[in-house]
C-alpha positions as CSV (number, residue, x, y, z in Angstrom):
1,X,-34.1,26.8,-13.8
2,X,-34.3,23.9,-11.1
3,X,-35.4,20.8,-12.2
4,X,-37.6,18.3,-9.8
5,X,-35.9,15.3,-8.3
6,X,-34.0,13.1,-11.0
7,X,-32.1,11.0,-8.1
8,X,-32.8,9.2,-5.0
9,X,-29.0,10.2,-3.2
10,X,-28.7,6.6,-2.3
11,X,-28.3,5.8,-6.1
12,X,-25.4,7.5,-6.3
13,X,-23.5,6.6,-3.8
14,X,-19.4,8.5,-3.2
15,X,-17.0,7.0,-6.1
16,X,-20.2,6.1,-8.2
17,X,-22.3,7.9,-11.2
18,X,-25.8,7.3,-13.0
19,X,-26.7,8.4,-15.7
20,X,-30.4,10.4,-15.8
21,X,-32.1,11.6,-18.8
22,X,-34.0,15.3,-17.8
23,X,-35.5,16.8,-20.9
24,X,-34.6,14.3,-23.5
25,X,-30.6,15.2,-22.4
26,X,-28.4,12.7,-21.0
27,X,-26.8,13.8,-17.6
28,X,-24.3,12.1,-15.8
29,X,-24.5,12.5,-11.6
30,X,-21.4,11.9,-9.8
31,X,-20.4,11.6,-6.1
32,X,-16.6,12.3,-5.5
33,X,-16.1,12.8,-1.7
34,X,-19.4,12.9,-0.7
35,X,-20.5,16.0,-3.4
36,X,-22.2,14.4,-6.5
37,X,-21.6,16.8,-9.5
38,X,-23.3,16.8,-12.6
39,X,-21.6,16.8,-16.6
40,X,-22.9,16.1,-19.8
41,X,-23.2,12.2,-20.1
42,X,-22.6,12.0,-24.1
43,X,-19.0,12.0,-24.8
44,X,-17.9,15.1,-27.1
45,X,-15.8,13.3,-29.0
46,X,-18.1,10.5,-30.9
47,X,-20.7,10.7,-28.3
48,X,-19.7,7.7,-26.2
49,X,-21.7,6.8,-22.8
50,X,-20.1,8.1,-19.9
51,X,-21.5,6.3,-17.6
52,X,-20.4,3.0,-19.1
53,X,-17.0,4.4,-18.6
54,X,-14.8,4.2,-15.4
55,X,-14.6,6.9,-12.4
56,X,-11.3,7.3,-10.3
57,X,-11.7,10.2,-8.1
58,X,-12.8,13.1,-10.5
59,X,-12.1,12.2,-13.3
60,X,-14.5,9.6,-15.3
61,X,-12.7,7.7,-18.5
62,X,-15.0,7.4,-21.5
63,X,-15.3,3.7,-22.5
64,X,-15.1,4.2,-26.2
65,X,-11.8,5.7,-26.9
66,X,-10.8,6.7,-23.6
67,X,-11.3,10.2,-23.0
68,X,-11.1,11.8,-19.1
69,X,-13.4,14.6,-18.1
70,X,-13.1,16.1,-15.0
71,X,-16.5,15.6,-13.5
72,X,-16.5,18.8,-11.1
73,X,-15.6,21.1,-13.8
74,X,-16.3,19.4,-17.2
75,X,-13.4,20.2,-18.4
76,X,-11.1,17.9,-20.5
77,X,-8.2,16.4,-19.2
78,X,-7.2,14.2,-22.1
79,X,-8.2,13.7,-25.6
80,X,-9.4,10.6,-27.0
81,X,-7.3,8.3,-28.6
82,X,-7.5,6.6,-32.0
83,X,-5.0,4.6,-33.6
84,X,-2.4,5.7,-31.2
85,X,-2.7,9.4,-31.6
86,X,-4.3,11.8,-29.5
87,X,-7.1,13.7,-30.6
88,X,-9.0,16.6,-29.1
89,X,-12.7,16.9,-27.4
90,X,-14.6,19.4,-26.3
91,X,-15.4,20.4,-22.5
92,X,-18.5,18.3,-21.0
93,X,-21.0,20.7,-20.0
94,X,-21.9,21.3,-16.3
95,X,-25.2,21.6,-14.4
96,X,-26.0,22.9,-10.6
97,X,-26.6,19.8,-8.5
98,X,-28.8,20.0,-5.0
99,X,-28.9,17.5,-2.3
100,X,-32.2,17.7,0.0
101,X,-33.2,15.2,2.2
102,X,-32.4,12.5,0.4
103,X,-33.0,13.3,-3.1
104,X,-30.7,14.9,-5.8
105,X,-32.3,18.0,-7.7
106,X,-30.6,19.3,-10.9
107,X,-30.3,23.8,-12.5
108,X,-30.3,23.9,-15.7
């Protein structure tokens, strides 16, 4: 199901994200390289804001107990960690971004 326009493409420029909220779920958009990508924005491990968190090149760092998500494929690319050990989280979910004429348009 495609979802209207949640982005202006300008907001989300290459090596930034923004977080938009389509249906009462929190998405995170974005750009690496020019392609913006879209994960879950809620962390899986204790639900931290991703989009408070850091993004070098694909991977975005969770600002809460620093777990990395790979934001073109969701997947986890290391656990959060608490009191020095590592601990596992779940893969972000993913959703089918579309860039037309300036605006960003989301499949969920």
């Amino acid at each position: 199901m495609t979802i209207g326009k949640v982005a202006d493409a300008s907001e989300v420029s290459p090596s930034k994200m923004k977080k938009v909220s389509v249906e009462g779920e929190e998405i995170l958009l974005a750009n690496v390289g020019g392609t913006c990508y879209a994960i879950g924005n809620k962390c899986t491990h204790m639900g931290g804001d991703l989009s408070k968190g850091t993004l070098s090149g694909n991977l975005v760092k969770c600002p809460r107990h620093g777990a990395v998500f790979d934001v073109t494929t969701g997947r986890t690319v290391l656990g959060p960690k608490m009191l020095g050990i590592t601990v596992e989280a779940r893969d972000e979910p993913t959703f089918g971004v579309r860039v037309e004429k300036g605006s960003v348009y989301l499949d969920l």
